[in-house]
C-alpha positions in Angstrom: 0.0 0.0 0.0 1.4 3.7 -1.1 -0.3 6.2 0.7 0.8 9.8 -0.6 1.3 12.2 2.6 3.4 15.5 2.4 6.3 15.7 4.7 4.8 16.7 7.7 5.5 16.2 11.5 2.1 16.1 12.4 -0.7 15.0 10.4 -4.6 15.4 11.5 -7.0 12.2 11.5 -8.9 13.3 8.8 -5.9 13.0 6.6 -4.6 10.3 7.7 -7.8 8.7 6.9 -8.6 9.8 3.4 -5.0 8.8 2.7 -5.5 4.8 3.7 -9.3 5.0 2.2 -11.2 4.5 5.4 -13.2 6.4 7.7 -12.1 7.9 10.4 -13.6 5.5 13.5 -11.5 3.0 11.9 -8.4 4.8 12.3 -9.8 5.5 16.0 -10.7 2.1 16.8 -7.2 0.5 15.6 -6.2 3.3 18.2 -7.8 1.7 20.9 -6.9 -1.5 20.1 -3.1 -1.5 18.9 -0.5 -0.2 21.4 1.6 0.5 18.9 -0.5 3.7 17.9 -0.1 6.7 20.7 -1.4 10.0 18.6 -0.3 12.9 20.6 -3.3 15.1 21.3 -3.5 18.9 21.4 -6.1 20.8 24.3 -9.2 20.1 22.1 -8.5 16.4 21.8 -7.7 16.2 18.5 -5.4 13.7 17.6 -2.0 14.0 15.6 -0.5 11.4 14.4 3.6 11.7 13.4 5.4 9.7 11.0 5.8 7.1 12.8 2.3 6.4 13.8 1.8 6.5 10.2 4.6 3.7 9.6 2.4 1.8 11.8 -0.9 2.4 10.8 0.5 1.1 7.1 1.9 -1.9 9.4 -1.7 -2.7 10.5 -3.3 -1.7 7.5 -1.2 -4.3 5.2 -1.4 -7.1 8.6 -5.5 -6.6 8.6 -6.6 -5.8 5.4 -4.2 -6.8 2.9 -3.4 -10.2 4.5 -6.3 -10.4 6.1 -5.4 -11.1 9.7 -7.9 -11.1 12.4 -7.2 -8.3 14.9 -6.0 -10.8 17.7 -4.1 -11.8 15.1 -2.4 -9.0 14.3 -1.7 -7.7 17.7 0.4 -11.2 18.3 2.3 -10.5 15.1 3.4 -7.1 15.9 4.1 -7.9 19.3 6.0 -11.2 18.4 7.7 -10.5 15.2 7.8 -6.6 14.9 11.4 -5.9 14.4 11.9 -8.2 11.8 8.1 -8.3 10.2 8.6 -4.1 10.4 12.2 -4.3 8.8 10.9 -6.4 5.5 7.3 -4.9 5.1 9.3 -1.2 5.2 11.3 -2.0 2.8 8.6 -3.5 0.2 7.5 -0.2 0.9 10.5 1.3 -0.2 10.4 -1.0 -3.1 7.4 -0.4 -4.2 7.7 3.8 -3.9 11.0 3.2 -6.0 9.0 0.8 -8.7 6.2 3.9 -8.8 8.4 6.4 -9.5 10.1 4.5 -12.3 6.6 3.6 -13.9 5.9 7.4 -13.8 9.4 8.1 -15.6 8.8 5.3 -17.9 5.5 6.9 -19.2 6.8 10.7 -19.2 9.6 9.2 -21.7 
């Protein structure tokens, strides 16, 4: 999964959301659910999510609807397996930024 997010430090649900193609809840259940997402929040309560979070929000996305893993499922993968799972699916993701970009030079030529 590409998701296309400026370079940001802080990034606001909504956007976060329309980038990954899901609603919003979602993004706020997988909150409550995975450990491994801790928004900061400002004094209204809205949450920001940093780059990081966002590296693993794409984690969980791929895990639960890509591979289709249950959520107990998932949480036991991350928690088991995170380094190394984290190390190889970031750098598909790398990969497959690097394969985009060449497609896009590929059909400018």
């Amino acid at each position: 999964m590409h998701v296309e997010l400026p370079e940001k430090r802080y990034y606001a649900i909504g956007e976060v959301a329309k980038a990954f193609g899901v609603n919003t809840s979602l993004i706020r259940f997988w909150e409550k659910e995975f450990d491994a997402l801790k928004p900061k929040k400002n004094a209204k309560g809205n949450r920001k999510f940093t780059p990081q979070d966002i590296k693993n929000l794409k984690f969980i996305y791929h895990l639960v609807k890509e591979r289709g893993f249950t959520l107990e499922g998932a949480k036991t993968h991350l928690k088991e397996e995170k380094k190394k799972s984290l190390s190889n699916f970031e750098i598909i993701s790398k990969l497959e930024g690097v394969k985009n970009q060449l497609i896009k030079l590929k059909s400018q030529l």
